[in-house]
C-alpha positions, 0 to 999 in steps of 0.5 A: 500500500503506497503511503504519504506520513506527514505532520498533520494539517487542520484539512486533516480534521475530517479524516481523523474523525472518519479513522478515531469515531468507528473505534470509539464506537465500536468500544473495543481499542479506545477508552474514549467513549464520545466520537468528535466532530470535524469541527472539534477536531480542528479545534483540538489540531488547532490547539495542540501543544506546539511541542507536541507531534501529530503525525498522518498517513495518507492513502497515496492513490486518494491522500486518504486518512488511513492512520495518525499517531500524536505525541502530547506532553505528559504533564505540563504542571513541571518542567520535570517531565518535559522529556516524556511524552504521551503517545497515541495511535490510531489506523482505520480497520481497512488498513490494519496489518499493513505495516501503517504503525511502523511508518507512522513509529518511524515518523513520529519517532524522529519528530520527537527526538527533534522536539527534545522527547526523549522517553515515550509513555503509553497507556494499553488497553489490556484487552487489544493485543494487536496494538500492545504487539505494535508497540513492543515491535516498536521497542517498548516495554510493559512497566506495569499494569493499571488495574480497572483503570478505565470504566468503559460502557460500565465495564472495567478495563485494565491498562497496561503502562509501557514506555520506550527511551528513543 
């Protein structure tokens, strides 16, 4: 599959709901729980920390969002962390398994190094195999695990805590 990953743009609102809303939905790879609208999420990009990274792929044969992964600061309150940040990612079920999170690593990867990130931290729920594998193919680590962590749907979830050194 043919693939442009690139910073994100506030044209790249839409498509980032049309990839994050039927995850949250269908409730099974997220916590979140409330699906956005274009309008929220340029309004999110819009206000995104300038040294955070919010990186897109991009179907080349229609420039389609097909996946987007960000990095946000992990606390804002102290200086003391601004080495860590907190990292995200997202591919829309059609192209799952097509190696889109490794290319998007690798982008986001070098972006934050340049911001000055130096250790990535990640919150897995415990239940979505698929993407703790992404991750630990990626070089990071399991550190622990949050026990009922998130309630989602009334349900308890579990989190597991990993964390990479880039």
């Amino acid at each position: 599959m043919g693939l442009v990953v690139r910073q994100v743009t506030l044209d790249d609102a839409e498509g980032i709901t049309n990839v994050l809303n039927p995850i949250i939905v269908e409730g099974l790879y997220t916590v979140l729980d409330t699906t956005f609208t274009p309008e929220e999420e340029k309004d999110f990009i819009t206000h995104f920390p300038k040294n955070g990274v919010f990186t897109v792929a991009l179907s080349e044969s229609d420039s389609k969002v097909i996946g987007f992964q960000n990095i946000e600061p992990f606390a804002q309150y102290t200086k003391a962390f601004d080495h860590v940040g907190i990292i995200g990612t997202f591919i829309c079920e059609s192209a799952r398994g097509k190696g889109i999170s490794k290319q998007l690593f690798n982008s986001t990867f070098e972006v934050a190094k340049q911001k000055g990130y130096e250790k990535l931290f990640a919150y897995v729920r415990s239940d979505n195999e698929r993407a703790l594998t992404a991750y630990l193919k990626q070089g990071f680590e399991v550190v622990g695990t949050a026990k009922k962590h998130a309630k989602v749907r009334g349900e308890y979830v579990d989190e597991i805590l990993i964390e990479k050194f880039i």
